[in-house]
BADOSE-852017 format. One line per 5 residues: number of its first residue (from 1); their letters; for each residue z negated, x, y of N, C-alpha, C, CB. Coordinates in pm, whole numbers, plus 50000, padded with zeros to 5 digits. Each point is the difference from the previous one (the first is absolute). Glycine has a CB too. Layout:
N
NUM) A) Z/X/Y/Z/X/Y/Z/X/Y/Z/X/Y  ...
END
This chain:
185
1) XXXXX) 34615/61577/15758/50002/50043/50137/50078/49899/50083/49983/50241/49930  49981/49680/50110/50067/49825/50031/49965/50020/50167/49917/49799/49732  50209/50173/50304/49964/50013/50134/49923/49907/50077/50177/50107/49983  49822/49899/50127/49917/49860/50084/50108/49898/50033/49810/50147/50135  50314/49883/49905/50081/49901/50038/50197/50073/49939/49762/49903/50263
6) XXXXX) 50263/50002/49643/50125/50018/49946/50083/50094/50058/49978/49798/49940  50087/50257/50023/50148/50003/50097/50137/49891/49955/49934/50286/50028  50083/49665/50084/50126/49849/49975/50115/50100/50089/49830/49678/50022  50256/50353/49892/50145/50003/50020/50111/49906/49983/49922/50174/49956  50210/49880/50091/50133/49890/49954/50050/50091/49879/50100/49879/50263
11) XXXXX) 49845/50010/49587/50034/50060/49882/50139/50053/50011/49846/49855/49878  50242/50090/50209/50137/49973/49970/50042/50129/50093/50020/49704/49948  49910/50342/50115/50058/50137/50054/49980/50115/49952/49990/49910/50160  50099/50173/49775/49953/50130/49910/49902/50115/50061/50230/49964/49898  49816/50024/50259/49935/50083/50080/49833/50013/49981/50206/49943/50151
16) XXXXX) 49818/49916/49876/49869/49953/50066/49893/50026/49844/50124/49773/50229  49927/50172/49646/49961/50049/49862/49956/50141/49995/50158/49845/49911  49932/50214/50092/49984/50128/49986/49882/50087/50077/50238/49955/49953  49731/50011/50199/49926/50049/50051/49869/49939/50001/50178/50084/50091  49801/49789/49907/49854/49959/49901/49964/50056/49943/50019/49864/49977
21) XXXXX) 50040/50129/49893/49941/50072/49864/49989/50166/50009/50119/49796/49854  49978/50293/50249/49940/50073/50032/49888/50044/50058/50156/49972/49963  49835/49925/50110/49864/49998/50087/49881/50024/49915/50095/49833/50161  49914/50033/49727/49894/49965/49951/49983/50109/49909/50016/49761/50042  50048/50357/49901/49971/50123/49906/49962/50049/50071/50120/50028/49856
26) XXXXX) 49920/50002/50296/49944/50126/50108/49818/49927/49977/50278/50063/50253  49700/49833/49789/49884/49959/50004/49934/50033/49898/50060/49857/50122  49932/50132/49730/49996/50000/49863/49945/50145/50027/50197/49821/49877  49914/50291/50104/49965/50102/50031/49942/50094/50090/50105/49921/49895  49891/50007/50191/49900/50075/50168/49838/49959/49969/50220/49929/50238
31) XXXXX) 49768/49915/49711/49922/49920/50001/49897/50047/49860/50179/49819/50146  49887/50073/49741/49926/50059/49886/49989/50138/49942/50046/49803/49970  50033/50271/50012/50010/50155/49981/49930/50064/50093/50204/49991/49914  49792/49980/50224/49926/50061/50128/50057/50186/50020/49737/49799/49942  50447/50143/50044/50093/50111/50045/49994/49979/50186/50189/49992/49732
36) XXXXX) 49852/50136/50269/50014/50009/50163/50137/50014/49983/49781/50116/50114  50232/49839/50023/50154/49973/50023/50075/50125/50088/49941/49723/50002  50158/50326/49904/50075/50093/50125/50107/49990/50054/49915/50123/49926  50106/49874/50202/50097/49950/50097/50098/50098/50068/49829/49837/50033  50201/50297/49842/50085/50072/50049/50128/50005/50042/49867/50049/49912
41) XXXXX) 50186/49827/49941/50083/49938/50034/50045/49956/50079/49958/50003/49891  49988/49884/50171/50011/49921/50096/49997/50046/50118/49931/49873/49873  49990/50273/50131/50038/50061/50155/50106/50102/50033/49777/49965/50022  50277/50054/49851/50138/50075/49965/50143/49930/50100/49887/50042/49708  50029/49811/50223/50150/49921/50049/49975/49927/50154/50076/49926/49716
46) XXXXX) 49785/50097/50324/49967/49980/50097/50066/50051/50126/49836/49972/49859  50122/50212/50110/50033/50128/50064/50150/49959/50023/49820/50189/49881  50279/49773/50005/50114/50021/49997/50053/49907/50153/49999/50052/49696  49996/49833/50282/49954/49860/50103/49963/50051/50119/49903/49852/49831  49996/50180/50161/49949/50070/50181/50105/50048/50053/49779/50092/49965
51) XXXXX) 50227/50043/49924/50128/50106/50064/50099/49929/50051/49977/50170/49844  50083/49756/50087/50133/49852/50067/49959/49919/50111/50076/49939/49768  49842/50037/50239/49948/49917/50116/50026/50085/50150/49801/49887/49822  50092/50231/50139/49959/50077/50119/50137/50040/50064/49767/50093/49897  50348/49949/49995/50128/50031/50063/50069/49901/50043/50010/50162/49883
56) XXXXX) 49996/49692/50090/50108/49907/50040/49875/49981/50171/50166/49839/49680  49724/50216/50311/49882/49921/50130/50064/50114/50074/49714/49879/49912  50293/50227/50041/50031/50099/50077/50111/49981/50062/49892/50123/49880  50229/49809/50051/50156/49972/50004/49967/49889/50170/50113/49999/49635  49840/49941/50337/49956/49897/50094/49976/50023/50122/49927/49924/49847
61) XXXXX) 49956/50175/50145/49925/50074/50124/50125/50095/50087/49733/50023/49842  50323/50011/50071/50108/50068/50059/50112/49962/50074/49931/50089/49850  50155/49799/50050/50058/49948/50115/49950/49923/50118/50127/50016/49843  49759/49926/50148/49963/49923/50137/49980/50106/50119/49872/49802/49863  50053/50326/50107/49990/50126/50048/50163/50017/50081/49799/50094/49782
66) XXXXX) 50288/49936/50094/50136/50017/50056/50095/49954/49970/49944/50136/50030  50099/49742/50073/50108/49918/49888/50108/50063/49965/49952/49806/50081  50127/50106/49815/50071/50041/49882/50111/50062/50057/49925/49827/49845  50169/50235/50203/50078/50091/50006/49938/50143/50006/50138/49826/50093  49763/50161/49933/49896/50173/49988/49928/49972/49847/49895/50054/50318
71) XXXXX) 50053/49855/49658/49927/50017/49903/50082/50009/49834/49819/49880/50188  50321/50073/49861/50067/50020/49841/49993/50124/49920/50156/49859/50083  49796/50232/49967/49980/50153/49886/49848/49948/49911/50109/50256/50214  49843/49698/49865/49832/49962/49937/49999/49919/49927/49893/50033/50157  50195/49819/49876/49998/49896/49920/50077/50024/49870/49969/49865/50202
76) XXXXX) 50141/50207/49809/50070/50044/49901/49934/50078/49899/50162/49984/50148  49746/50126/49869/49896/50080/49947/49881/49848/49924/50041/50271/50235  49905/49650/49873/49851/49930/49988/50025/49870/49838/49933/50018/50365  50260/49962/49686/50010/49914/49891/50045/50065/49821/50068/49833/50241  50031/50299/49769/49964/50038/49925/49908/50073/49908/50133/49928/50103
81) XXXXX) 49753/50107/50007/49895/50017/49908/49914/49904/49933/50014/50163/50119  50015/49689/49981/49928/49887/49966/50059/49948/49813/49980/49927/50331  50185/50115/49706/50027/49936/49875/49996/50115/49855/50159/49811/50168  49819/50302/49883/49976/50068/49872/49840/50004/49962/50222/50147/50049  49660/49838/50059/49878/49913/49943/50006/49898/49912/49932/50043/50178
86) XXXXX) 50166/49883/49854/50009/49876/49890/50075/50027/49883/49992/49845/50173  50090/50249/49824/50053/50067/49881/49884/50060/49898/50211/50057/50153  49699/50013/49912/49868/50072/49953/49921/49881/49968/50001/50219/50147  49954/49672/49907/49920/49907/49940/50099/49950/49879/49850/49933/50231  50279/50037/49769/50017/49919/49868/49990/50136/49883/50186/49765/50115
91) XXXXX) 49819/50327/49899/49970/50078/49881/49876/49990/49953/50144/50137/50064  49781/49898/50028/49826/49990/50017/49945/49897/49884/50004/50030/50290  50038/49832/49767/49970/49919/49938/50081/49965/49888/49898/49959/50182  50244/50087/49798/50059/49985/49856/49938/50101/49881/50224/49930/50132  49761/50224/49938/49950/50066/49860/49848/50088/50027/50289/50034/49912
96) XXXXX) 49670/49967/50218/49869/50020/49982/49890/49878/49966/50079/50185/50148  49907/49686/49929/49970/49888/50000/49991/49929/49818/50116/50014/50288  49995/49978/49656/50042/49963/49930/49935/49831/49950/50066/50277/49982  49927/49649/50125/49914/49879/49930/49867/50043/50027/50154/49934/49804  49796/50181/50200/49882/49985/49987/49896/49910/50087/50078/50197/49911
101) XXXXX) 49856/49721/50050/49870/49947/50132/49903/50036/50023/50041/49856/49983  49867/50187/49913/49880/50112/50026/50040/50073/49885/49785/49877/50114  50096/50248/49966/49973/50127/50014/49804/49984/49996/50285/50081/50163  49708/49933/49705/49856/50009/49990/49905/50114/49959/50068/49800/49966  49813/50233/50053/49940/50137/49986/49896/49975/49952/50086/50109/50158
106) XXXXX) 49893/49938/49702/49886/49972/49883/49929/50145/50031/50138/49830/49778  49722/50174/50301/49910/50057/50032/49943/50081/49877/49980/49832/50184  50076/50265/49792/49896/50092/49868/49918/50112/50007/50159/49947/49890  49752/50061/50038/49898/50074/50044/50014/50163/50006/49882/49799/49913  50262/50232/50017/50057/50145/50099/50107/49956/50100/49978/50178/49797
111) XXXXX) 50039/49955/50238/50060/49996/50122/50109/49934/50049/49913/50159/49973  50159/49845/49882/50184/49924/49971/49929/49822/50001/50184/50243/49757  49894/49702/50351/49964/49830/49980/50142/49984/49889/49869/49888/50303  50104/50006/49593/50115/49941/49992/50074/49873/50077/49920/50107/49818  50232/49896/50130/50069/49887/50109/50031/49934/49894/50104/50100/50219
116) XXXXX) 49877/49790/49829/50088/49884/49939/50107/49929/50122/49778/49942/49813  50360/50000/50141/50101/49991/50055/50044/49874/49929/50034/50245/50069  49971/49636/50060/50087/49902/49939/50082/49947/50043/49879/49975/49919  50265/49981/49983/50085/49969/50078/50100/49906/49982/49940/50182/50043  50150/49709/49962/50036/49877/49901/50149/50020/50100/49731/49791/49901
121) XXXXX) 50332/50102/50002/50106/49926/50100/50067/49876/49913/50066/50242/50143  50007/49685/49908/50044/49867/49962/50116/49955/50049/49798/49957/49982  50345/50072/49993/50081/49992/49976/50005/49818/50103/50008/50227/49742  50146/49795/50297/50045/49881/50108/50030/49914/49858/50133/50121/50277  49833/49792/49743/50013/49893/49910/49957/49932/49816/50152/50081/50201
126) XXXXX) 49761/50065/49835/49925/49977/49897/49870/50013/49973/50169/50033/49959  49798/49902/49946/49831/49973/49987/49874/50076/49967/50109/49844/49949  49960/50272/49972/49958/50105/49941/49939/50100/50077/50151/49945/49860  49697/50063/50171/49949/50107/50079/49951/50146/49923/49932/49790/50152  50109/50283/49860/49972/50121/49958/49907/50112/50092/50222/49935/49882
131) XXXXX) 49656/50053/50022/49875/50100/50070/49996/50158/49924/49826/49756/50044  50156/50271/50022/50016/50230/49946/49884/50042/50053/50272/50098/50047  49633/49905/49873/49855/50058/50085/49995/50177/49923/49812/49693/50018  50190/50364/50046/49998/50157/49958/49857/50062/49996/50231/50029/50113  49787/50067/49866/49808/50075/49997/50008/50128/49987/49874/49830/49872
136) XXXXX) 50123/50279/50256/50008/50120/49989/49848/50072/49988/50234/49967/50122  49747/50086/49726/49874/50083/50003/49957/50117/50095/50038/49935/49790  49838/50039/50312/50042/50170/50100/49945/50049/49932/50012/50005/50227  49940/50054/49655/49942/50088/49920/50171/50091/49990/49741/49827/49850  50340/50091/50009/50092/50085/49944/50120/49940/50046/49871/50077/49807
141) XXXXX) 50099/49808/50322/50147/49970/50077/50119/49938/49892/49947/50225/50177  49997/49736/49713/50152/49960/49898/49957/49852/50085/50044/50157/49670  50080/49739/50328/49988/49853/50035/50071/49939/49888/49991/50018/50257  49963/49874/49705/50010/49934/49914/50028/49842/50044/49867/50189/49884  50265/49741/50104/50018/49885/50059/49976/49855/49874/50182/50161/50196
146) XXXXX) 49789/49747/49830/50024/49862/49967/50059/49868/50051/49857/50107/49931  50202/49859/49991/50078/49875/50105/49970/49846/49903/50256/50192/50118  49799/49738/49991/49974/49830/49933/50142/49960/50058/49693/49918/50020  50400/49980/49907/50091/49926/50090/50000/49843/49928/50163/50237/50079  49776/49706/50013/49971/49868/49990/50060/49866/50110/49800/50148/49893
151) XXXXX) 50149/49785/50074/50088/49893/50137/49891/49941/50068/50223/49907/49874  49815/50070/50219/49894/49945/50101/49915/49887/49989/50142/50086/50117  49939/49837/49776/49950/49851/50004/49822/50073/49938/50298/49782/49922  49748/50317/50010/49801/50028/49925/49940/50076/50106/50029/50048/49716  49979/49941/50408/49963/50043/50102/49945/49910/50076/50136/50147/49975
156) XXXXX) 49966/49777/50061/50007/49888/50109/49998/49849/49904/50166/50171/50203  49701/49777/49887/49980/49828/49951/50102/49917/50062/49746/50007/49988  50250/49874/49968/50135/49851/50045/49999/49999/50098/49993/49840/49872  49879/50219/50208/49964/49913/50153/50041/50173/50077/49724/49735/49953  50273/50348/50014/50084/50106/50065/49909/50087/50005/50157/49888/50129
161) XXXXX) 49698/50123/49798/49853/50082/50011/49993/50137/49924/49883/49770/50010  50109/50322/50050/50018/50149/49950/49898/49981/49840/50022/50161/50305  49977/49858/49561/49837/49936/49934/49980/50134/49936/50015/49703/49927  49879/50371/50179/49963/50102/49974/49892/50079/49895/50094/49930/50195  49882/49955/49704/49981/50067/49888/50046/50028/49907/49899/49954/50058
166) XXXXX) 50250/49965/49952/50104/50077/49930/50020/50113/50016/50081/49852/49994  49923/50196/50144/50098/50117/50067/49872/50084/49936/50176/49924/50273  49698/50060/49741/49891/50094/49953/50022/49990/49870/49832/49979/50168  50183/49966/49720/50017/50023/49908/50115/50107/49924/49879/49795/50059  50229/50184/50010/50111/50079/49995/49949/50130/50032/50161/49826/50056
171) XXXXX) 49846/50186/50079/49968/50106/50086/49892/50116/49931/50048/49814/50199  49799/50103/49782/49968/50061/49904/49991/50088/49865/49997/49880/50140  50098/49990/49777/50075/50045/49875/50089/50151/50033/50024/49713/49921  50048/50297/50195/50097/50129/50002/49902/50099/50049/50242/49891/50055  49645/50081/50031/49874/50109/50037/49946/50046/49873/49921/49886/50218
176) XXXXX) 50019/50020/49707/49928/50067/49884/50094/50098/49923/49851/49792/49976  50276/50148/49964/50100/50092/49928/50023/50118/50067/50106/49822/49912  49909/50210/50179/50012/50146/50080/49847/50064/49960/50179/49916/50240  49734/50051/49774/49891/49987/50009/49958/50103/49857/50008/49740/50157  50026/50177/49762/49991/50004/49857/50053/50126/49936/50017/49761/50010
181) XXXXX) 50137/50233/50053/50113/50111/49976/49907/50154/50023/50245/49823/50112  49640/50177/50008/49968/50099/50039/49881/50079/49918/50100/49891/50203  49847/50001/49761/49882/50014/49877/50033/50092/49907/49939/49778/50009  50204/50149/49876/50050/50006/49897/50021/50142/50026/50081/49764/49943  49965/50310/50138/50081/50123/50025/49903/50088/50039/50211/49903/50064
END
């Protein structure tokens, strides 16, 4: 499953590593598997965001409305709600989120879709990427996880190129074993 045009990153930035090769599993799995993608997530932390926005816009609207010796009950209110939104997003994303990047939905022919869930991370200064692809049956709902922790260099070529038949090979390898697990049982 070879794309049309590479992805070229800066090998040397973990960030930038990390979210490639995420990329390139989201693709893997949206793509070859032909999972749909669910973005509940992402509008969780979305919602959260708005809500902060709309109050610091609101914070805004207000004092120009009434400048600041009237408006200090509001601003006082607009900012601490602004900063306990952001209290609520770092939880959000520390233990609901958890790493995860997709949220995928394996179409079955009853009613229960199953999910598959994937999710990695890679440590500041080190090389070692660790992928956790999960697989919740909607039949009997048990999930069953697999992981890989490998280093990037078997990811990423000299010249900085995501080489995505590795990542399919891997990626694969932890699909089928879930896969397999479900058979056996």
């Amino acid at each position: 499953m070879a794309q049309d045009k590479p992805v070229k990153i800066n090998k040397w930035d973990g960030s930038a590593v990390k979210n490639a090769i995420d990329d390139a599993i989201k693709e893997i799995l949206t793509k070859k598997y032909n999972y749909l993608e669910n973005y509940a997530l992402m509008d969780g932390r979305l919602t959260i965001c708005g809500i902060a926005v709309g109050v610091a816009m609101f914070a805004l609207l207000w004092d120009y409305l009434y400048p600041f010796p009237q408006s200090r009950p509001i601003l006082i209110f607009c900012v601490s709600t602004y900063f306990i939104m952001m209290g609520i997003l770092t939880l959000y994303t520390t233990y609901k989120e958890k790493g995860i990047f997709l949220i995928a939905i394996q179409k079955d022919s009853s009613k229960k879709d199953n999910i598959w869930e994937a999710s990695s991370y890679l440590k500041k200064y080190d090389d070692k990427y660790n992928l956790i692809l999960s697989y919740r049956d909607g039949k009997s709902g048990t999930t069953r996880e697999a992981s890989i922790k490998k280093s990037v260099a078997n990811f990423i070529d000299v010249n900085g190129n995501v080489v995505t038949e590795i990542v399919e090979a891997e990626v694969s390898k932890l699909h089928n074993s879930l896969l397999s697990e479900r058979k056996e049982k």
